[in-house]
ZADREN-35783 format. One record per residue (C-alpha): residue number from 1; x negated, y, z negated. Coordinates in Angstrom, 1 decimal. Each point is the difference from the previous one (the first is absolute). Example, Ala and Ser with C-alpha at 12.3 -4.5 7.8 and 13.67 -1.06 7.14 Angstrom:
   n   east  north     up
   1  -12.3   -4.5   -7.8
   2   -1.4    3.4    0.7
***
This chain:
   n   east  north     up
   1  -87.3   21.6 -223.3
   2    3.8    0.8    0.8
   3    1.9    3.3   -0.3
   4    3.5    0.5   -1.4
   5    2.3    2.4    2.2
   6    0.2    2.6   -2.3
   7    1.6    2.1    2.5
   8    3.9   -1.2   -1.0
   9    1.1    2.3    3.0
  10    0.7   -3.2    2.5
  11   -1.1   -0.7    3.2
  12    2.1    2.6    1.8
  13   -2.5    2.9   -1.6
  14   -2.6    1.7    2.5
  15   -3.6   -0.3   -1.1
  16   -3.4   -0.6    1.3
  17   -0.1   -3.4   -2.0
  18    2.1   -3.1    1.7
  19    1.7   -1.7   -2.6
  20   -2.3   -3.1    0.7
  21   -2.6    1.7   -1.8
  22    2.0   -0.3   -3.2
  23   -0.6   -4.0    0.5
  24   -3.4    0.3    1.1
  25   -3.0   -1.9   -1.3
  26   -3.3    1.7    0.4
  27   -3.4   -1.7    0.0
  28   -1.5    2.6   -2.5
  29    1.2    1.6   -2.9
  30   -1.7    3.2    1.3
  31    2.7    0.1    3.6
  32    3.0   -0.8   -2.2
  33   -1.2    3.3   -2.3
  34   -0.7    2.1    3.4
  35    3.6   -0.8    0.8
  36    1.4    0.8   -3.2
  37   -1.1    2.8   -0.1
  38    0.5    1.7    3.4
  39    3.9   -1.5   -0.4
  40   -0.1    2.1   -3.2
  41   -1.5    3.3    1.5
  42    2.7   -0.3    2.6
  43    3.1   -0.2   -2.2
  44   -1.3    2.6   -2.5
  45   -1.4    2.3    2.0
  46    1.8   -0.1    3.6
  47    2.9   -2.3   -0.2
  48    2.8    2.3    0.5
  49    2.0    0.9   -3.3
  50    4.4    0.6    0.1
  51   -0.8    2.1   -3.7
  52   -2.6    2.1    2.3
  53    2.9    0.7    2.7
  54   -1.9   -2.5    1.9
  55   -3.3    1.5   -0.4
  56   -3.3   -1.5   -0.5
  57   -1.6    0.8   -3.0
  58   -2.5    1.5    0.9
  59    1.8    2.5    2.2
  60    2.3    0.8   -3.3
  61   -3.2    0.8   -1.7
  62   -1.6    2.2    2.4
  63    3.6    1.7    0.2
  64   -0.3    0.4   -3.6
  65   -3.5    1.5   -0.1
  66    1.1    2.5    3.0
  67    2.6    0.9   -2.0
  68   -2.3    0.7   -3.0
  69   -2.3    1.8    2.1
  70    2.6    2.7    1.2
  71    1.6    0.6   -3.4
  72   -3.5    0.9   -1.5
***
C-alpha cells in the first residue's frame, strides 16, 4: 500500500515524519493506517499554525477556555 504526500509543504518543513515516509510501502494495511493517522494527529493537533500566531492548537484552545473561565 503506498501513501500520497499530502503534506504539499516541501521537504524544507520540520516534522516528525521524513519525507520518505510519503513513498513508503508498508507490509500491512493496518501500519500504513497507524501512520496515517499519527501524521494527521500531529498536523491538526500540534503542528504549529501562522493563523494561531504560531500557536498549537491546542494551546489556542486552552487559552480560549481560560479566557472563558475568568469572564464567567
Amino acid at each position: 500500500m503506498r501513501l500520497l504526500d499530502l503534506d504539499g509543504a516541501g521537504p524544507d518543513s520540520i516534522t516528525p515524519f521524513d519525507h520518505k515516509d510519503a513513498r513508503r510501502v508498508w507490509a500491512a494495511r493496518q501500519d500504513a493506517r497507524r501512520a496515517v493517522f499519527a501524521y494527521l494527529s500531529y498536523h491538526i493537533h500540534d503542528r504549529l499554525h501562522s493563523t494561531l500566531e504560531y500557536r498549537t492548537p491546542r494551546e489556542t484552545r486552552v487559552g480560549y477556555c481560560q479566557g472563558l473561565a475568568l469572564v464567567a
